[in-house]
C-alpha positions as CSV (number, residue, x, y, z in Angstrom):
1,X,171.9,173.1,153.8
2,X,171.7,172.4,149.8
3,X,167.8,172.0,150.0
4,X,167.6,175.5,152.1
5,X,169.6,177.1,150.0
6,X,167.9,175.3,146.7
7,X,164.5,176.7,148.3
8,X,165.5,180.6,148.9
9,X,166.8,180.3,145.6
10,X,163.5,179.4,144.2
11,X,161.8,182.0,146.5
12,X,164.3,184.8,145.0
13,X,163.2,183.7,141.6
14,X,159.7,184.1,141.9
15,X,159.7,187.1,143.5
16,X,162.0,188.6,140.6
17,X,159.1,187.2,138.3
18,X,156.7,188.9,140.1
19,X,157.9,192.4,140.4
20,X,159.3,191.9,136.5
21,X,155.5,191.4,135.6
22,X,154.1,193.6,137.9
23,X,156.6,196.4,135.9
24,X,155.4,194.8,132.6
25,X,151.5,195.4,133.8
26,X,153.1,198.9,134.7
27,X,154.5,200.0,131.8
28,X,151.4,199.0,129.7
29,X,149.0,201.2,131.9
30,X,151.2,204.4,131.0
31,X,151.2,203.0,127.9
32,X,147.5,204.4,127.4
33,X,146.6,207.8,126.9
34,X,143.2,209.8,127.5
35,X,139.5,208.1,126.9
36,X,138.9,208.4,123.2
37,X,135.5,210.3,122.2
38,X,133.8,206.8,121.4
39,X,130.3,205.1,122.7
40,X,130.7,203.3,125.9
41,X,130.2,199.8,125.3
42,X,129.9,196.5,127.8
43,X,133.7,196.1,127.2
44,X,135.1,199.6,127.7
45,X,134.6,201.7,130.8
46,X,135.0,205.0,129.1
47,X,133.3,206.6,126.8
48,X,129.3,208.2,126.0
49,X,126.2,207.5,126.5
50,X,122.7,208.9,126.3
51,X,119.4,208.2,126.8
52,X,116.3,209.9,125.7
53,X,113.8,211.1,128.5
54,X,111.2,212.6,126.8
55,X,110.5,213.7,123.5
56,X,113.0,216.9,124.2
57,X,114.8,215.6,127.4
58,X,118.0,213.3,127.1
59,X,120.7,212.1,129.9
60,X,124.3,212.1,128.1
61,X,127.0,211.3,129.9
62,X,131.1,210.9,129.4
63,X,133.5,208.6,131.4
64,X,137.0,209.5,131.2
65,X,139.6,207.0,132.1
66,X,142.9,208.1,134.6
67,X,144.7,209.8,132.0
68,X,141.8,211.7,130.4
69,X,141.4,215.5,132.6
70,X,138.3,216.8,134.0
71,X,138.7,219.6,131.5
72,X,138.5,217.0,128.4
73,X,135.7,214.6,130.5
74,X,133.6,218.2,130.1
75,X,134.2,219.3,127.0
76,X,132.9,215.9,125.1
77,X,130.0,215.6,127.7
78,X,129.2,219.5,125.9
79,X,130.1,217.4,122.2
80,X,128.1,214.1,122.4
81,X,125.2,217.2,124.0
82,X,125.3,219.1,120.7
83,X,125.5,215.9,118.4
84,X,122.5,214.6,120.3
85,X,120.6,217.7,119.6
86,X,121.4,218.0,116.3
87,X,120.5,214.1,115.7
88,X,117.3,214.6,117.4
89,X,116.2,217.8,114.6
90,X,116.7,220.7,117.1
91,X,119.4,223.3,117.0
92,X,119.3,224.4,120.6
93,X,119.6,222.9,123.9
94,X,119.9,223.8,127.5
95,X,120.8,222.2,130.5
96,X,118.6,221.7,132.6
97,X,121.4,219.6,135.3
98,X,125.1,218.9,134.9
99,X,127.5,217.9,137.5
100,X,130.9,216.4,136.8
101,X,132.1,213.6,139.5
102,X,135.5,212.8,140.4
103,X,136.7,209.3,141.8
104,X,140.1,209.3,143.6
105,X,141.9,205.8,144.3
106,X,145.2,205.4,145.3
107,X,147.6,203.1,144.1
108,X,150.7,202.3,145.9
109,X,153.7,200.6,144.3
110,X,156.3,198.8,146.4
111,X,160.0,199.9,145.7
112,X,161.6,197.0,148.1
113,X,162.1,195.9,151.4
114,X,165.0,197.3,153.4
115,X,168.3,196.0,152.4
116,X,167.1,194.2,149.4
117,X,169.5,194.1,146.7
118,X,167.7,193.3,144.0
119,X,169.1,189.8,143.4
120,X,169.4,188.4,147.1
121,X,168.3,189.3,150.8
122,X,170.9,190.8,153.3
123,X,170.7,193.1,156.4
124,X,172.2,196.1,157.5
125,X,172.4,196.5,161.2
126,X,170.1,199.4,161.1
127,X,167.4,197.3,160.1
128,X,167.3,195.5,163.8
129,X,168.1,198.4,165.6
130,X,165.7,200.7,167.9
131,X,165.8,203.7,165.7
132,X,166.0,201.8,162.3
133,X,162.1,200.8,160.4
134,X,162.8,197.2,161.9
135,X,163.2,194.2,159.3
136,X,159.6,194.0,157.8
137,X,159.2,197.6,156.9
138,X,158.5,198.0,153.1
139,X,159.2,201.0,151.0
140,X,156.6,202.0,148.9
141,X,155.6,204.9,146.5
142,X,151.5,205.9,146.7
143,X,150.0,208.3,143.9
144,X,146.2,209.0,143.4
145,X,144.5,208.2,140.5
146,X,141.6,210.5,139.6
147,X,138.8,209.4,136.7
148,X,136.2,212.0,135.8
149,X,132.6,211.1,135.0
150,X,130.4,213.9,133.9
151,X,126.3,213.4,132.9
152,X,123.3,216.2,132.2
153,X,119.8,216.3,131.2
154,X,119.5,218.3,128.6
155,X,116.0,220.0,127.1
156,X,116.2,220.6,123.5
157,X,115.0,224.2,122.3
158,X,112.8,225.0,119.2
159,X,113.9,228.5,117.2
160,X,111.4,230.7,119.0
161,X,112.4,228.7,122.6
162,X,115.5,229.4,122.2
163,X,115.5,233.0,121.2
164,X,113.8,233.7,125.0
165,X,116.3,231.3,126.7
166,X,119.3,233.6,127.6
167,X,120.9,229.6,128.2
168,X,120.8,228.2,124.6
169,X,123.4,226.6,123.8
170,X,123.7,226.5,120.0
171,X,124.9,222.8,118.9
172,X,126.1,224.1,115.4
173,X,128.6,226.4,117.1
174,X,129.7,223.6,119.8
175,X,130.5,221.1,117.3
176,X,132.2,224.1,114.9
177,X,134.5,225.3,118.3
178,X,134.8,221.1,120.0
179,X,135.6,219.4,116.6
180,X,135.6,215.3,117.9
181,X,139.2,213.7,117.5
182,X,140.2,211.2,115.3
183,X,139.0,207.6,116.2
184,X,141.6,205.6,118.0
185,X,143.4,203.0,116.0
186,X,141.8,199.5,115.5
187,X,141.8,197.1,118.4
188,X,143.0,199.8,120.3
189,X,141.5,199.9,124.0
190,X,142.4,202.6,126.6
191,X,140.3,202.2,128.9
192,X,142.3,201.7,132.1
């Protein structure tokens, strides 16, 4: 009788670890806030990139992480587009494909299982009758999780190109009206 009780003891106690660090990894997700406007590097899944094509063509692309909205995944993919044309000595691009991509996952967090107390087990009679979840049932909360992920090609435009192209984009302006925000702090990852 000591040993059982000794051993759902231990049980109660690692579960209470678990769900206090599973809280703790919690609370540090929604600690993060949107993807910064940063290069996408082999340690961070958000961010830019861009490749060039051809001597006028370029793939740019933005990752955003959960917390960053499709609205904000589009507007940097149109920022690291201008700065890319601007870098490369043009003025003007177009582009020639863009498509923005959204990845839904779910993630369900579990509240508790019927008649849990939070510090022991016990069982109301509901939980073994016909019309009650039954004794196994397990309440949980599920949310979706969205993440954006924009790319284009772009073509970049020489003056007299663009002037016939009614869809030049001007990089000045873009960077003038989509000023990039300040770099996060150092050491500072959001990725999630």
């Amino acid at each position: 009788m000591v040993r059982e009780a000794a051993r759902r003891s231990a049980i109660r106690s690692r579960i209470a670890t678990c769900v206090a660090w599973l809280a703790l990894l919690g609370l540090a997700a929604c600690t993060t806030g949107p993807a910064p406007y940063a290069p996408k590097t082999a340690k961070t899944s958000t961010g830019y990139t861009d490749q060039q094509l051809a001597q006028n063509r370029y793939r740019v692309t933005f990752t955003g992480n959960s917390r960053t909205s499709r609205e904000t995944v589009e507007n940097y993919l149109l920022l690291r587009s201008a700065e890319v044309t601007l870098n490369a000595g043009y003025d003007d691009f177009l582009f020639d494909t863009r498509d923005t991509k959204a990845k839904t996952t779910y993630m369900s967090t579990f509240t508790g299982w019927p008649g849990w107390g939070g510090y022991g087990w016990y069982w109301h009679s509901w939980a073994y009758g016909p019309y009650g979840p039954g004794p196994y049932s397990m309440d949980t909360t599920t949310r979706p999780i969205t993440r954006y992920h924009a790319y284009a090609e772009i073509v970049l435009l020489t003056a007299a190109q663009a002037k016939s192209e009614p869809r030049a984009v001007d990089a000045r302006q873009i960077i003038a009206h989509l000023r990039p925000p300040p770099p996060p702090p150092a050491g500072h990852d959001k990725s999630s």
